[in-house]
C-alpha positions as CSV (number, residue, x, y, z in Angstrom):
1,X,-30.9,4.7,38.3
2,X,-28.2,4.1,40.8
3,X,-24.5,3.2,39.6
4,X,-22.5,0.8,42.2
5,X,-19.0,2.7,42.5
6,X,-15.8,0.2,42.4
7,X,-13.1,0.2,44.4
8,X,-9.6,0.1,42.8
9,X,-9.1,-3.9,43.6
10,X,-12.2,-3.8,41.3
11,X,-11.3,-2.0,38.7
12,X,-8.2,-4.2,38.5
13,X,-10.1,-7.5,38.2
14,X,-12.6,-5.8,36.0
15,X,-9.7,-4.6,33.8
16,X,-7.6,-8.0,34.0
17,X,-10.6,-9.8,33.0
18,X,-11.6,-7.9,30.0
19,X,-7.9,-8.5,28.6
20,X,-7.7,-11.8,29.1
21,X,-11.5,-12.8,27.5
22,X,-10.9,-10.0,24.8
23,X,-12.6,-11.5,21.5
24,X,-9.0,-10.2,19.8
25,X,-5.5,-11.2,20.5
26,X,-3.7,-8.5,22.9
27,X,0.3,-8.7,22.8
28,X,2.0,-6.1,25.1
29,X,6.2,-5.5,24.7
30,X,8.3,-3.4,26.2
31,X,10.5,-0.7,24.8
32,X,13.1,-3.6,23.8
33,X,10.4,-5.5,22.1
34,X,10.2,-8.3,24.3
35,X,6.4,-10.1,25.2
36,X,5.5,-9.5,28.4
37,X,1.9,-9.9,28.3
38,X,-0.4,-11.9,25.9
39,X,-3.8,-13.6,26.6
40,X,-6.2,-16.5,26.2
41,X,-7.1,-15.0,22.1
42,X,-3.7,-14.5,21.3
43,X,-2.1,-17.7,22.7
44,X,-5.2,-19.2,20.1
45,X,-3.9,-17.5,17.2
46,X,-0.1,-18.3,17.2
47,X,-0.2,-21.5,18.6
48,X,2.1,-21.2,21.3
49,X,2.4,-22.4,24.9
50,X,1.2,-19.4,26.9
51,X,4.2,-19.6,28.7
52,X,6.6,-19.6,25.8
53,X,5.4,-16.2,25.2
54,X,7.2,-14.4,27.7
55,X,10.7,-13.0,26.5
56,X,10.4,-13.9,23.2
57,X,11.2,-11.2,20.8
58,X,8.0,-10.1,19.0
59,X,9.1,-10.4,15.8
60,X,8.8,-14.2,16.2
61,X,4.8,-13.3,15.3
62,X,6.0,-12.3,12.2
63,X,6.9,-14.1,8.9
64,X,10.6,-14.3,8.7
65,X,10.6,-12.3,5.6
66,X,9.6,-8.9,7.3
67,X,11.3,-9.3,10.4
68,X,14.0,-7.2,9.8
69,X,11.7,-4.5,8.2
70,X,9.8,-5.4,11.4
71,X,12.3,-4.3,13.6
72,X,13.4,-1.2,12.1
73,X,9.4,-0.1,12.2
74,X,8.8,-0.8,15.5
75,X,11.9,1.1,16.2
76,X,10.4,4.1,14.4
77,X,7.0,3.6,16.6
78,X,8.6,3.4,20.3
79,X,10.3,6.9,19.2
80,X,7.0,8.5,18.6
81,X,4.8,6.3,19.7
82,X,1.1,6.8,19.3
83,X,-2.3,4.9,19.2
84,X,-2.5,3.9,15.5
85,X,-3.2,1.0,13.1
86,X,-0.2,-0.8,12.1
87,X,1.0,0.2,8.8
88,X,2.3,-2.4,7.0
89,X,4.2,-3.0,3.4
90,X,1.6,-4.4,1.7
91,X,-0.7,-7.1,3.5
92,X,-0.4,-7.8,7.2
93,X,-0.1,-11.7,8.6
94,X,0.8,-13.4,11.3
95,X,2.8,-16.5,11.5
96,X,1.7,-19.5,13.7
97,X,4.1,-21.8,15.7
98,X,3.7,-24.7,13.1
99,X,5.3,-22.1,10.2
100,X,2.3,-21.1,8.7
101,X,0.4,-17.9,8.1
102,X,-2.4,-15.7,8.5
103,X,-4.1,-12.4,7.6
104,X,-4.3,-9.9,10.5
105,X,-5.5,-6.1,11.3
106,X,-3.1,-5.0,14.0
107,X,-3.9,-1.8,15.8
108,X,-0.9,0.0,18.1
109,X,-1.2,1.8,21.6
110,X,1.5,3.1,23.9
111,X,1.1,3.1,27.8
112,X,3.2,4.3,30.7
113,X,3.8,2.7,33.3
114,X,5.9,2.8,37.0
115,X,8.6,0.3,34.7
116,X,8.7,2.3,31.7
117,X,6.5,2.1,28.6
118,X,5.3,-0.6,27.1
119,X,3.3,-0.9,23.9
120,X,-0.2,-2.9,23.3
121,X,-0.6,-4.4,19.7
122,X,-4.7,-5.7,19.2
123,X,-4.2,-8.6,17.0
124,X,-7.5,-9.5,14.5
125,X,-7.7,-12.7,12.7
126,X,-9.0,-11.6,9.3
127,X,-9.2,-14.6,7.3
128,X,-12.8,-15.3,7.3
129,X,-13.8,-11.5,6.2
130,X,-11.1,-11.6,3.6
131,X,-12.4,-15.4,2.5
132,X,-16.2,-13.0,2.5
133,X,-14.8,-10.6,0.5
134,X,-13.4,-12.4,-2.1
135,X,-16.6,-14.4,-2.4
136,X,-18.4,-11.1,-3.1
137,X,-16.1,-10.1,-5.4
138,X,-16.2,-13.6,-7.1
139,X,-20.1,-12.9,-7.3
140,X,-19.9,-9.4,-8.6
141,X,-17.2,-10.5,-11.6
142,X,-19.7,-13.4,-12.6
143,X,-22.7,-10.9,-12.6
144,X,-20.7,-9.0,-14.9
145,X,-19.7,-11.0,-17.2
146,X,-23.0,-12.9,-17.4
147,X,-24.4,-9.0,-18.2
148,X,-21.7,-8.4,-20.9
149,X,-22.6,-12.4,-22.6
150,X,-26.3,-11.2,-22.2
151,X,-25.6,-8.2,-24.1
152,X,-23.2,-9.8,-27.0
153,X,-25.7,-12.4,-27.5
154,X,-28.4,-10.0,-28.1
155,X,-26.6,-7.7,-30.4
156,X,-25.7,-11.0,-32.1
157,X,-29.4,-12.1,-32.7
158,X,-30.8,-8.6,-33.2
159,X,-28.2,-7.0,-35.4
160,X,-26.0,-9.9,-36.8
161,X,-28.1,-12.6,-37.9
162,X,-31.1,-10.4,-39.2
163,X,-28.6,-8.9,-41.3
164,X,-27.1,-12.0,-42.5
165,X,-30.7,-13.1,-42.8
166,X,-31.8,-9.9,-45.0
167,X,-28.8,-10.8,-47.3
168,X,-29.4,-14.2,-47.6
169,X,-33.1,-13.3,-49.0
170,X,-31.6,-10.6,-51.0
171,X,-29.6,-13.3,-52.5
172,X,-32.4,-16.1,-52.7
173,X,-34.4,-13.0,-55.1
174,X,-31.7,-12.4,-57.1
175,X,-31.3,-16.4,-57.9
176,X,-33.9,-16.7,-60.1
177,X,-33.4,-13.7,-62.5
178,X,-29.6,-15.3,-63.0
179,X,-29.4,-17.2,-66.4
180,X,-25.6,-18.4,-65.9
181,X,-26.2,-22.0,-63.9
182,X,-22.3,-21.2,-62.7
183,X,-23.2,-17.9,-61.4
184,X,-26.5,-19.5,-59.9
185,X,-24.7,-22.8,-58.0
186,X,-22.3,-20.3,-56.8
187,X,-24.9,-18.3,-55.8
188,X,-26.9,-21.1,-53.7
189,X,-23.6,-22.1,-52.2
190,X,-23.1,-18.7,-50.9
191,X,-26.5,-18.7,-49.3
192,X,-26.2,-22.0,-48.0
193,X,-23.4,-20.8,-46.2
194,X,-25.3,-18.0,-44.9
195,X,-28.1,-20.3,-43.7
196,X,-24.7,-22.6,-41.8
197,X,-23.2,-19.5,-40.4
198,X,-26.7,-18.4,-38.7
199,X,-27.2,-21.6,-37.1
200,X,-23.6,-21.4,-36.2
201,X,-24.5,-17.9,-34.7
202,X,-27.3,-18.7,-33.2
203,X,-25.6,-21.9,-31.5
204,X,-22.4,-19.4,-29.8
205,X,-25.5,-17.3,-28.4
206,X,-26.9,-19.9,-26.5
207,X,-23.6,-20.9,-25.7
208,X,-23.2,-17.2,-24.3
209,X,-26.2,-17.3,-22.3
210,X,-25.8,-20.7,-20.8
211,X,-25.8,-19.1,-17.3
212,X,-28.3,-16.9,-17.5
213,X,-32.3,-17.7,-17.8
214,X,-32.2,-17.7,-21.3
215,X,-29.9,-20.6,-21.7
216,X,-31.5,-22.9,-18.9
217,X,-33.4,-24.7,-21.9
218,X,-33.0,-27.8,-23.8
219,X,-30.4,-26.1,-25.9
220,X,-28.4,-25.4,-22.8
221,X,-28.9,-29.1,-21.7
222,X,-27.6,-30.4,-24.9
223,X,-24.6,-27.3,-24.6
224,X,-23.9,-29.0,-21.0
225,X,-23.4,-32.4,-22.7
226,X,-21.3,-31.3,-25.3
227,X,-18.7,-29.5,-22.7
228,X,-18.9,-32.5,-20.4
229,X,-17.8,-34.6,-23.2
230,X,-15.1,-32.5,-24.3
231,X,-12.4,-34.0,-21.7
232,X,-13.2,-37.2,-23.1
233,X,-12.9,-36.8,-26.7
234,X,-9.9,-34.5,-26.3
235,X,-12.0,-31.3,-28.2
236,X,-15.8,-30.1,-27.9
237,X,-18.4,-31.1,-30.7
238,X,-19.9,-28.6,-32.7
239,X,-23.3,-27.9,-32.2
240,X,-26.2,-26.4,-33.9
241,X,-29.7,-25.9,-33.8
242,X,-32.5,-25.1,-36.0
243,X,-36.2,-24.2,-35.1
244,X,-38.2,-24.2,-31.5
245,X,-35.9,-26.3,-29.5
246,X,-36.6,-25.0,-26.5
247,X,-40.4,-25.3,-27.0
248,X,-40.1,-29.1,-27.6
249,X,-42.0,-30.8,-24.5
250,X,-41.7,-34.2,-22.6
251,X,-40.9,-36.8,-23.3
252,X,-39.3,-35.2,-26.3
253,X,-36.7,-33.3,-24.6
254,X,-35.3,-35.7,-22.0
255,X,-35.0,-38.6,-25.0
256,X,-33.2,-36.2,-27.0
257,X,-30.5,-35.4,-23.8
258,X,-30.0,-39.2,-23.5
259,X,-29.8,-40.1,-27.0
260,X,-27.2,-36.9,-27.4
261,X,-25.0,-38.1,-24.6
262,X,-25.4,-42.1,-25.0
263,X,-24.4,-41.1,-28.7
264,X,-21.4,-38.9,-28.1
265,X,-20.0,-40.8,-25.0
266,X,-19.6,-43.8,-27.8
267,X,-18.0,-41.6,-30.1
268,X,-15.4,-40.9,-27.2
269,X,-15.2,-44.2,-26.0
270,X,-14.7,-46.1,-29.1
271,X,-14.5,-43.8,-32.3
272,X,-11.0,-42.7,-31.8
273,X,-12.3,-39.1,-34.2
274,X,-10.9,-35.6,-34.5
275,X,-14.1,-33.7,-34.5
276,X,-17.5,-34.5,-34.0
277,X,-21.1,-32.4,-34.6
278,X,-24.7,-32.3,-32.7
279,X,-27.4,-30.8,-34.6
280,X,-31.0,-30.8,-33.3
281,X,-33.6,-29.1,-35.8
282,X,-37.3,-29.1,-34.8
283,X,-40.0,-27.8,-36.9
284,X,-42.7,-30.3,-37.7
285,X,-40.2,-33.3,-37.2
286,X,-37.4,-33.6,-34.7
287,X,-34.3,-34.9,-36.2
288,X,-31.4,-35.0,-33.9
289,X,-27.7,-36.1,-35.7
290,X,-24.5,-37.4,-34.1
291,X,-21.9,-37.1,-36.5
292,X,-18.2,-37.8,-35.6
293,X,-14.9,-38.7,-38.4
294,X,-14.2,-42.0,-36.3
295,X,-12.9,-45.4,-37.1
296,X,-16.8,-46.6,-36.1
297,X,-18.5,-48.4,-33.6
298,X,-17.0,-51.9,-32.7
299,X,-19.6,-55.1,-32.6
300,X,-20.0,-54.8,-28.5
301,X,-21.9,-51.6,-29.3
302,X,-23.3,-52.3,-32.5
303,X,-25.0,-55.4,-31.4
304,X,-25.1,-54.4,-27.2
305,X,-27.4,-52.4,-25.4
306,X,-25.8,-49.2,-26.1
307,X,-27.7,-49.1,-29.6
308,X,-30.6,-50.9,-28.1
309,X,-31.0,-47.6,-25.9
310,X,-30.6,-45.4,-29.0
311,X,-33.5,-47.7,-31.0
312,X,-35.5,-47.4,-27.4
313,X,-35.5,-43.9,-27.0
314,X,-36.6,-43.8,-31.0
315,X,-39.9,-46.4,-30.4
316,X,-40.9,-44.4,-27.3
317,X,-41.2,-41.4,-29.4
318,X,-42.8,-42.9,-32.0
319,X,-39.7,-42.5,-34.5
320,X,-36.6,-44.3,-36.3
321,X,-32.9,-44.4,-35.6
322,X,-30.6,-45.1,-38.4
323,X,-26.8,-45.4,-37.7
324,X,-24.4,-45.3,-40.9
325,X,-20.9,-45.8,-40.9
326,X,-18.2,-45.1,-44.3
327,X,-15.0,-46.0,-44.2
328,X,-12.8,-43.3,-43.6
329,X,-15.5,-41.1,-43.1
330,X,-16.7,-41.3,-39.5
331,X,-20.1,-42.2,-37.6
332,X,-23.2,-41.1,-38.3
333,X,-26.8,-41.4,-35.7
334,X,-30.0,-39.9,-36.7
335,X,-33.0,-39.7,-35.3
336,X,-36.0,-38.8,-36.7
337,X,-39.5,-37.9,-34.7
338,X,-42.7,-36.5,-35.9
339,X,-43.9,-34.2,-33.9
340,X,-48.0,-33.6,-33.8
């Protein structure tokens, strides 16, 4: 292999060229720190007219805030000037002609030349890999805090509620030997309350696993209504479930979504409540109940499509819709499916 020696005149187009069409922005000063030299990259990055460059006090490329810092550290450098990064006080950036900023990586190199030396700062627009990072670092928090709901909601489900569950039982066995009907209604009341706070429980997990696999289900759906609702109504519905939902099967599962949201988008539009519940239980029978403490449904929807919809979805599954209203006591729709 034969190299093709170059002659100075070369070297010095070679070496011109390379500066000018370098992929980072070169600004060279001199010992006063004045821009004598900048090219094509670094006229790109602050915005300037090429020829503006020349004279202008370097510290024009910086924001106004550090300037004065800026001078007394590149004071420091031209004493004892060698070929470093630029350390900075705190994050590095750049400041355009129209005002505003950018991140940069600026690395520093003296040189000597016949009119005295001069200094070489390689400017690198870091936006996009700090824009990277960030993303990455987005990713990695969401990973871990989908991990750590994954792990509450299975000590919830294998330690919590099979304890409350053993109690509840323990309870239920101890019912029947008790002669005192006070001590027995109290008693039933206590486990009834067990029985809520499991479905309760059991409601958060699904609500904790709502990004993951696990919560990807029909209960997740029905979670995703209830939160998109929330803005509307001014709070979020209560939810529960009881039984397989997430084993129920078309057309099941898309009627109950509707139903859930047609239901609850009335309560928001129109019941003017301060709380409202969703409970979806599905064992041999689906029963789905929209609850809210409203002022009711006016006529429009009463007698307009939006209950026609609700009856609609009932029919196709083969069931009945009932909607009850009590003064001073809200809004209730319940639909109830068999399920062979």
């Amino acid at each position: 292999m034969s190299f093709h020696a170059l002659d100075v005149t070369d070297l010095e187009e070679v070496a011109a060229a390379v500066v000018v069409d370098a992929p980072d922005g070169i600004v060279v000063v001199d010992a006063a720190g004045q821009i004598v030299l900048v090219n094509r990259r670094a006229v790109e990055l602050f915005g300037h007219p090429s020829e503006a460059f020349l004279g202008m006090s370097v510290e024009h490329l910086v924001p106004e805030a550090d300037r004065a810092r800026h001078v007394t550290d590149r004071e420091a450098y031209t004493a004892d000037a060698v070929r470093r990064p630029m350390r900075g006080y705190g994050a590095l950036n750049g400041v355009r002609a129209d005002g505003t900023q950018f991140p940069v990586e600026i690395s520093l190199s003296p040189i000597d030349t016949l009119g005295g030396p001069l200094y070489v700062a390689i400017v690198r627009d870091v936006s996009a890999r700090l824009r990277a990072e960030a993303r990455v670092e987005a990713t990695d928090r969401e990973l871990e805090l989908t991990s750590e709901r994954e792990r509450i909601a299975r000590d919830l489900h294998d330690t919590i509620i099979q304890e409350l569950f053993a109690t509840g039982m323990s309870l239920q066995a101890i019912v029947g030997r008790v002669e005192d009907d006070v001590v027995g209604k109290r008693l039933m009341g206590a486990i009834d309350a067990l029985d809520d706070s499991i479905r309760r429980i059991r409601t958060v997990i699904f609500g904790l696993s709502a990004h993951s696999a696990w919560g990807r289900g029909l209960r997740g759906e029905i979670l995703k209504v209830a939160k998109d609702e929330a803005p509307a109504l001014g709070f979020e519905p209560a939810v529960t479930f009881e039984g397989t939902v997430d084993a129920l099967e078309e057309p099941h599962a898309s009627h109950v979504v509707g139903l859930i949201r047609e239901a609850i988008s009335n309560t928001a539009r129109h019941a003017r409540s301060s709380a409202a519940s969703i409970a979806v239980t599905v064992t041999d029978e689906l029963v789905v109940i929209v609850a809210d403490n409203g002022v009711g449904f006016p006529d429009s929807v009463m007698e307009g499509n939006g209950l026609r919809n609700l009856r609609k979805r009932a029919e196709e599954l083969g069931g009945t819709l009932e909607l009850e209203h009590t003064e001073g006591e809200g809004t209730v729709v319940e639909l109830r499916s068999p399920l062979d």
